[in-house]
mmJSON file of the N, C-alpha and C atoms, coordinates in Angstrom:
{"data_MODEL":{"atom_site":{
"group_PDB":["ATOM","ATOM","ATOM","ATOM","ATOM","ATOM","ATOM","ATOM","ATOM","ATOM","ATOM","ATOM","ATOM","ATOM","ATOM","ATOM","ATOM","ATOM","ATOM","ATOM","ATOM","ATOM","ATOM","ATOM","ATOM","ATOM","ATOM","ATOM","ATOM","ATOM","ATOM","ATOM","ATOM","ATOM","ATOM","ATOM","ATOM","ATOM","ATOM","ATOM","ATOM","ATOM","ATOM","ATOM","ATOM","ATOM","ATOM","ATOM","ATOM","ATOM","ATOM","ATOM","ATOM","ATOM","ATOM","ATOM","ATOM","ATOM","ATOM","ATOM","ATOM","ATOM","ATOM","ATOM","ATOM","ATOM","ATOM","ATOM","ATOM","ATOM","ATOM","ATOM","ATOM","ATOM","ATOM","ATOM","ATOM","ATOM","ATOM","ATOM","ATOM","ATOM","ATOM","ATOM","ATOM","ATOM","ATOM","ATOM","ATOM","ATOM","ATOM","ATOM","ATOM","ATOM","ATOM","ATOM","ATOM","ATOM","ATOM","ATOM","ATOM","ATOM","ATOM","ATOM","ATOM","ATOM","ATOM","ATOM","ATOM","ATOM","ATOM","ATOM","ATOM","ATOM","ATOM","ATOM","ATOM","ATOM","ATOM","ATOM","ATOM","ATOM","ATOM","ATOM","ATOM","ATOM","ATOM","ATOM","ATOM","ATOM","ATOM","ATOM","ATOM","ATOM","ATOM","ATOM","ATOM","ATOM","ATOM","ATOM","ATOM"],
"id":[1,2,3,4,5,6,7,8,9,10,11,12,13,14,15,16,17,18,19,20,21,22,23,24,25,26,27,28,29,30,31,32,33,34,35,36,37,38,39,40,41,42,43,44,45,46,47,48,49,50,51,52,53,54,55,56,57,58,59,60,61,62,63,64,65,66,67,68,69,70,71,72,73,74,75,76,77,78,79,80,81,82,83,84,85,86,87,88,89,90,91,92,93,94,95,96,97,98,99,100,101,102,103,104,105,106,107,108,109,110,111,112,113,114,115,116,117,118,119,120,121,122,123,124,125,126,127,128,129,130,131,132,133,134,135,136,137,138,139,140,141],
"type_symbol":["N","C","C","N","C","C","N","C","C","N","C","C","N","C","C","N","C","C","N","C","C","N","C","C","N","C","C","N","C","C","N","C","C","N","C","C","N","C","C","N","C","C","N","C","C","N","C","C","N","C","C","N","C","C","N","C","C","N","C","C","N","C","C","N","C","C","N","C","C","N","C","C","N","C","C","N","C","C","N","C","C","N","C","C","N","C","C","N","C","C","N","C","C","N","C","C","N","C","C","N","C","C","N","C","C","N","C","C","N","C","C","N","C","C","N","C","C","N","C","C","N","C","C","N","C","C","N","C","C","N","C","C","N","C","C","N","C","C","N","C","C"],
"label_atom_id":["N","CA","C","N","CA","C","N","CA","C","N","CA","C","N","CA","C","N","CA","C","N","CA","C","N","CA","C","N","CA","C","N","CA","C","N","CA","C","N","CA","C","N","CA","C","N","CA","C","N","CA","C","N","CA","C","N","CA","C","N","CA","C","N","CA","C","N","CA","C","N","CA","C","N","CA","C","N","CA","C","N","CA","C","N","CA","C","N","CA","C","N","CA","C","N","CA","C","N","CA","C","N","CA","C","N","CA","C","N","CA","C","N","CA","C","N","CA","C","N","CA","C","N","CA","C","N","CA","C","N","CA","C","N","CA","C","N","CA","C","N","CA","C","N","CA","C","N","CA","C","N","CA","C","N","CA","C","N","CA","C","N","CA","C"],
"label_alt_id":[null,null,null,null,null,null,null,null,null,null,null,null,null,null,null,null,null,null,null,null,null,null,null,null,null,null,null,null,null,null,null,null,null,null,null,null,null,null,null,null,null,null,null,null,null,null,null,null,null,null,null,null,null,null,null,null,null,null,null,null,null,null,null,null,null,null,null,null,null,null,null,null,null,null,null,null,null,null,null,null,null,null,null,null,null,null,null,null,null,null,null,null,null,null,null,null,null,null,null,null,null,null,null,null,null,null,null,null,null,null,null,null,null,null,null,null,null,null,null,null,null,null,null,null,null,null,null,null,null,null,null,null,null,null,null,null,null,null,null,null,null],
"label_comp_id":["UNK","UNK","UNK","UNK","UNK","UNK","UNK","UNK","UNK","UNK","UNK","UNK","UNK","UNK","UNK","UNK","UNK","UNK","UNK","UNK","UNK","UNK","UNK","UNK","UNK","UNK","UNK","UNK","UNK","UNK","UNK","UNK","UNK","UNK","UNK","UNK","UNK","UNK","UNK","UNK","UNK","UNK","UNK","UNK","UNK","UNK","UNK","UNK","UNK","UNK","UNK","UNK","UNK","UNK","UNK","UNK","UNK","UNK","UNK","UNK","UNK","UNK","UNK","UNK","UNK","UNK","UNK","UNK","UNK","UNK","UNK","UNK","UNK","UNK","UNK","UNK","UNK","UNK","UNK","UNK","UNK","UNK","UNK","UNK","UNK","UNK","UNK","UNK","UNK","UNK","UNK","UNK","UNK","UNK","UNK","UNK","UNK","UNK","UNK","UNK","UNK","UNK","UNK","UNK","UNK","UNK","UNK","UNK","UNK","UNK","UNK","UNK","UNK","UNK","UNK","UNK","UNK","UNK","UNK","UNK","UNK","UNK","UNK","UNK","UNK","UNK","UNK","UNK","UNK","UNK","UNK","UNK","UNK","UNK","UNK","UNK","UNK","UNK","UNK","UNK","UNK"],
"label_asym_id":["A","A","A","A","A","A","A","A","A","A","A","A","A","A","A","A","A","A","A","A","A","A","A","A","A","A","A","A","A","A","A","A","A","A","A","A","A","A","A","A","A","A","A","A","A","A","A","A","A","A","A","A","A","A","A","A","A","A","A","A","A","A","A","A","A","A","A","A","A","A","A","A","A","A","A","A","A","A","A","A","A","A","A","A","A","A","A","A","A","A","A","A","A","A","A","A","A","A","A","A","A","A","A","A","A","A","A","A","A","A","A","A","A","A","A","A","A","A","A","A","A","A","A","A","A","A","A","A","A","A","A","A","A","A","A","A","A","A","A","A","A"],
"label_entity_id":["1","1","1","1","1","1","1","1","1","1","1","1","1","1","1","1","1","1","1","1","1","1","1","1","1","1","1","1","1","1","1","1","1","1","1","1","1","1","1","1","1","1","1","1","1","1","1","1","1","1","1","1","1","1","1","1","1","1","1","1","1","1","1","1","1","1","1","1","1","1","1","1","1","1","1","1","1","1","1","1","1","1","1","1","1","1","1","1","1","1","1","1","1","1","1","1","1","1","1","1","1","1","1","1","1","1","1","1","1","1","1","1","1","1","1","1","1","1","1","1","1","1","1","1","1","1","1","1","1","1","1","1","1","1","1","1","1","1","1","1","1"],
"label_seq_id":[1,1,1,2,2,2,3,3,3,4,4,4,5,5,5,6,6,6,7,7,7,8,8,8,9,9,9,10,10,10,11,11,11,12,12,12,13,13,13,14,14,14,15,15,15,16,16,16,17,17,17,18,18,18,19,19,19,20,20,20,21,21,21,22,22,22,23,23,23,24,24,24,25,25,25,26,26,26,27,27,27,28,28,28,29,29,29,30,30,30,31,31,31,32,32,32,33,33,33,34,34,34,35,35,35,36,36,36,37,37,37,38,38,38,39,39,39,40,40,40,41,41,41,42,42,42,43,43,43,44,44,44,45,45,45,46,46,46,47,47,47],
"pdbx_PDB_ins_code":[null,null,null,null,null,null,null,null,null,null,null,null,null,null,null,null,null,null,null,null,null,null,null,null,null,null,null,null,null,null,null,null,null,null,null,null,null,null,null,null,null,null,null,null,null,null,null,null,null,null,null,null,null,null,null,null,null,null,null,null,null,null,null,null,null,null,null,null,null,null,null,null,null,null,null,null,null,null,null,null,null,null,null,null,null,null,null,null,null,null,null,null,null,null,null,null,null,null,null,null,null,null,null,null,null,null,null,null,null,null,null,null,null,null,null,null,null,null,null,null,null,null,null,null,null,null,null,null,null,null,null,null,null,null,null,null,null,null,null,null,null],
"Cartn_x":[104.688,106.132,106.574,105.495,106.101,106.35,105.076,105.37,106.514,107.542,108.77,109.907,109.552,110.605,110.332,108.771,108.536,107.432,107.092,106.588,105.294,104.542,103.212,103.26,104.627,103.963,103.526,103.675,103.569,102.341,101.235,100.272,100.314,100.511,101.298,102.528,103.024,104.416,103.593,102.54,101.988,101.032,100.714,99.361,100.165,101.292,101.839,102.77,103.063,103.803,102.886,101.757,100.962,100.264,100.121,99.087,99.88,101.11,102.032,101.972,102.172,102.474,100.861,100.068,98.496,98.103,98.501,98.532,98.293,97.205,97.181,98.979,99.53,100.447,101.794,101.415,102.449,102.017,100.748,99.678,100.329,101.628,101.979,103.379,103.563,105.367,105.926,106.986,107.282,109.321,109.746,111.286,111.506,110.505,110.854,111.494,110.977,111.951,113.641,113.857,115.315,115.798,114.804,115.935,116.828,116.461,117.514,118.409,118.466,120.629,120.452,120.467,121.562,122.183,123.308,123.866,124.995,124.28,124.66,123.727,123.997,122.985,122.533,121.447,120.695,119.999,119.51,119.039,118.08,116.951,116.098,115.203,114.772,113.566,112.846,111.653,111.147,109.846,109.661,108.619,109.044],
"Cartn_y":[106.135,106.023,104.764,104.397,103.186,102.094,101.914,101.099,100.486,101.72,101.769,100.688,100.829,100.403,98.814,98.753,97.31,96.449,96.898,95.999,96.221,95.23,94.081,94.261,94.183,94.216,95.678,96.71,98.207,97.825,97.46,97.875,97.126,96.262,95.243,95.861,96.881,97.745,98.354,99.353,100.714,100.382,99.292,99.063,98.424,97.598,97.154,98.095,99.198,100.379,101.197,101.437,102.658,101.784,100.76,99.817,99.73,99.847,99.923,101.0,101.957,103.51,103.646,103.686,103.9,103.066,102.217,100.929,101.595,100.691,101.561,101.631,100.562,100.457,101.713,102.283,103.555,104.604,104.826,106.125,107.038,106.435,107.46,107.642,107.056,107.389,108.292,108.656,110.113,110.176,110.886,110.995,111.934,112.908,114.248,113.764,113.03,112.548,112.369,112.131,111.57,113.099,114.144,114.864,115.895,116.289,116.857,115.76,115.268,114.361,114.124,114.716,115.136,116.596,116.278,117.769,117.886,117.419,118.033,118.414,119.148,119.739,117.99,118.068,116.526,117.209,116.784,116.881,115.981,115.481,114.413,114.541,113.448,113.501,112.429,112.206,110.938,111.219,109.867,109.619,108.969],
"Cartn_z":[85.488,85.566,86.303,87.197,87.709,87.156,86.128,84.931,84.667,83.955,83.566,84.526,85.272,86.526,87.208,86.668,87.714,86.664,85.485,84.221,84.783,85.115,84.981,86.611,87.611,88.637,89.171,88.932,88.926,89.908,89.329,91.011,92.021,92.064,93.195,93.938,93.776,94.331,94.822,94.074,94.326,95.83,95.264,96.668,97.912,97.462,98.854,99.49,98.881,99.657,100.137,99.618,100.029,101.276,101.332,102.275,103.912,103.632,104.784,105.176,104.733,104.949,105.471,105.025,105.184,106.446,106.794,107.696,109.08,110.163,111.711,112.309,111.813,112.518,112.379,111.246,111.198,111.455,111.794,111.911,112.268,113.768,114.558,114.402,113.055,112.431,112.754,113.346,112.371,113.209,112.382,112.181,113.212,114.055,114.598,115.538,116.768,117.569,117.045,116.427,115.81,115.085,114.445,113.807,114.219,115.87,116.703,116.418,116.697,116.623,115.315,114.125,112.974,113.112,113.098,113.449,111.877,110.692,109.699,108.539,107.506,106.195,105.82,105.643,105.113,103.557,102.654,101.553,101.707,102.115,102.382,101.136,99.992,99.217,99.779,99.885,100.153,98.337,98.027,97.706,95.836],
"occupancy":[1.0,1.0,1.0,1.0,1.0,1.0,1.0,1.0,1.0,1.0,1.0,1.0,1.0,1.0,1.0,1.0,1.0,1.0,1.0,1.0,1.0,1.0,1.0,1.0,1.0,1.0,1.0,1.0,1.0,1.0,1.0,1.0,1.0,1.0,1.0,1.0,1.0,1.0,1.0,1.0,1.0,1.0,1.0,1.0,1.0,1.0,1.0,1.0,1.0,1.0,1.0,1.0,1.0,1.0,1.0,1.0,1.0,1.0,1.0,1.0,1.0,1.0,1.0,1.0,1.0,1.0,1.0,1.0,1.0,1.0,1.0,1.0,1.0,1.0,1.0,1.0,1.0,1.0,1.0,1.0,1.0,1.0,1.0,1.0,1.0,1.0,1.0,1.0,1.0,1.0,1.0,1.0,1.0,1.0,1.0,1.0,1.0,1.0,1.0,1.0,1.0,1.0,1.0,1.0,1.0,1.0,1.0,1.0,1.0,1.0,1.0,1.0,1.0,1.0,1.0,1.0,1.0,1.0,1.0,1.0,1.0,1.0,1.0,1.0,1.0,1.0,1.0,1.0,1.0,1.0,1.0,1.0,1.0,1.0,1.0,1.0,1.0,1.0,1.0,1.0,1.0],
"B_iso_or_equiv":[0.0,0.0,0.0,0.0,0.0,0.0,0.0,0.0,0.0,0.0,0.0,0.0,0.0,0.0,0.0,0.0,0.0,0.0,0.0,0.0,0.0,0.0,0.0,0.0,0.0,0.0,0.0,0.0,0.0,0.0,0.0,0.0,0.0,0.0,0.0,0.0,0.0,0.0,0.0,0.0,0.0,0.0,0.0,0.0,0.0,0.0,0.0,0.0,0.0,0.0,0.0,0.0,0.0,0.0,0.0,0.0,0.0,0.0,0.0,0.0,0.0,0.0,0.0,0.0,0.0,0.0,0.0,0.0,0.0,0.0,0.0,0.0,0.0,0.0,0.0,0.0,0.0,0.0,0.0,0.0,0.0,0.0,0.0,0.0,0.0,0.0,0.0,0.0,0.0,0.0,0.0,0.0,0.0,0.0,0.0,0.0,0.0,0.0,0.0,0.0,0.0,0.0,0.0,0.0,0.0,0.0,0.0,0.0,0.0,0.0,0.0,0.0,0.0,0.0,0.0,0.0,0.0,0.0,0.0,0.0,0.0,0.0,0.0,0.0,0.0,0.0,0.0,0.0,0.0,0.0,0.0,0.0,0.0,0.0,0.0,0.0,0.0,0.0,0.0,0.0,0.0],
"pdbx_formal_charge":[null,null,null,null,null,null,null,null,null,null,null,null,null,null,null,null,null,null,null,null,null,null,null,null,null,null,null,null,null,null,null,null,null,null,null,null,null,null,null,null,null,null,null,null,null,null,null,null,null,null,null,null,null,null,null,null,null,null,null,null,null,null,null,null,null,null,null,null,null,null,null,null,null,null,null,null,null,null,null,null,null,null,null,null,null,null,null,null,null,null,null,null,null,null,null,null,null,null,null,null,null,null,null,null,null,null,null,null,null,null,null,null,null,null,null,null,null,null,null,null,null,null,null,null,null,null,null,null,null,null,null,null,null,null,null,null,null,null,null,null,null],
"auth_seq_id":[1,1,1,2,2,2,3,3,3,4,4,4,5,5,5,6,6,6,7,7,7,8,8,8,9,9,9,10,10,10,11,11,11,12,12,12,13,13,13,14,14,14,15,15,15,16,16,16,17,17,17,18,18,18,19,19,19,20,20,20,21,21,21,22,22,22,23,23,23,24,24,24,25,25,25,26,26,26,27,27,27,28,28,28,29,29,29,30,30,30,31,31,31,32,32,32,33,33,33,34,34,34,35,35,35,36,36,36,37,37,37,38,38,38,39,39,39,40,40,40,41,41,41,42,42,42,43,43,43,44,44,44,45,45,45,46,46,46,47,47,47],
"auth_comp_id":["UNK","UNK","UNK","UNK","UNK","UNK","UNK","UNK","UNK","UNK","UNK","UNK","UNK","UNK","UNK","UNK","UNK","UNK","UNK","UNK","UNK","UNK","UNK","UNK","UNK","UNK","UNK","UNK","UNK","UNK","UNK","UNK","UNK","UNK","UNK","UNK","UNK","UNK","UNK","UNK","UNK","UNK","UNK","UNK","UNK","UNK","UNK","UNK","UNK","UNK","UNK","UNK","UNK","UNK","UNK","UNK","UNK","UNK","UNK","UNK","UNK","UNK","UNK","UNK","UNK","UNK","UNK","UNK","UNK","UNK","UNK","UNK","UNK","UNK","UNK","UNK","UNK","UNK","UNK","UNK","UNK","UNK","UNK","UNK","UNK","UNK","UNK","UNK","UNK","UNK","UNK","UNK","UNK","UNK","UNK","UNK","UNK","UNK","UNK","UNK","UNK","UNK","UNK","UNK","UNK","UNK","UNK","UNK","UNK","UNK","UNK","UNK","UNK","UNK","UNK","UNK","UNK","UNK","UNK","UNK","UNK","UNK","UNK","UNK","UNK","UNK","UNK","UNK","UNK","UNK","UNK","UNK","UNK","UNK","UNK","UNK","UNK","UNK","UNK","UNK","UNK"],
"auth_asym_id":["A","A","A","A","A","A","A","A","A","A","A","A","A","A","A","A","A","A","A","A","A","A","A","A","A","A","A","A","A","A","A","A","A","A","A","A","A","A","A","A","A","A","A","A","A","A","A","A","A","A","A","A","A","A","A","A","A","A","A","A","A","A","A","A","A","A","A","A","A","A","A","A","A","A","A","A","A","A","A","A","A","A","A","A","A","A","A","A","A","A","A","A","A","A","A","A","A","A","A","A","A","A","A","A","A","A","A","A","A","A","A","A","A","A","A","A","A","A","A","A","A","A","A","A","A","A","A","A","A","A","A","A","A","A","A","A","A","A","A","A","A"],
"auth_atom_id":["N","CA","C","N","CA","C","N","CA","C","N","CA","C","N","CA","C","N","CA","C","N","CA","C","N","CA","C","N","CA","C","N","CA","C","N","CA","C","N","CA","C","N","CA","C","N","CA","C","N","CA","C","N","CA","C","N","CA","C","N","CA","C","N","CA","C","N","CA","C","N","CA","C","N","CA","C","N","CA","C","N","CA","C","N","CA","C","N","CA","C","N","CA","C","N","CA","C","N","CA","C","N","CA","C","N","CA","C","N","CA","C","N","CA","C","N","CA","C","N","CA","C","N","CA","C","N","CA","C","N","CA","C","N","CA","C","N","CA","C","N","CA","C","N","CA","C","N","CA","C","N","CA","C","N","CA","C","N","CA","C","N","CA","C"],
"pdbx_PDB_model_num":[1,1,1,1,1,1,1,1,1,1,1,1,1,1,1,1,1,1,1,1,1,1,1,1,1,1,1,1,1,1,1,1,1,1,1,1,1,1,1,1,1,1,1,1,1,1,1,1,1,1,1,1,1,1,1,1,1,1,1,1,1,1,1,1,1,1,1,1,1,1,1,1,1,1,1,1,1,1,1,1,1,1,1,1,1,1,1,1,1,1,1,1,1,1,1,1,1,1,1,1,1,1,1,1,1,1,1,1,1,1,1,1,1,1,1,1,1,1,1,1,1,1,1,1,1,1,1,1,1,1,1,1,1,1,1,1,1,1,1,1,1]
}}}
C-alpha cells in the first residue's frame, strides 16, 4: 500500500521511518508522561 502513495520511493520512506522509531535514541519514547494533561476524549491512531 505504500507503493500507492510514494511510487519508487516506497522503501526509502519505509526504512527511514522505521530506522528512527527503531533508533537507540527513541528506545525510551513514550507519550505517558504527557497523557494525564489531556483532559478531553482523544481518538489517537498511530501507524
Amino acid at each position: 500500500r505504500i507503493v500507492r502513495w510514494h511510487g519508487q520511493s516506497a522503501r526509502w520512506v519505509l526504512d527511514a521511518w522505521t530506522e528512527v522509531w527503531l533508533s537507540p535514541q527513541f528506545r525510551a519514547w513514550s507519550l505517558d508522561p504527557y497523557l494525564a494533561q489531556v483532559h478531553c476524549p482523544v481518538l489517537a491512531i498511530h501507524g
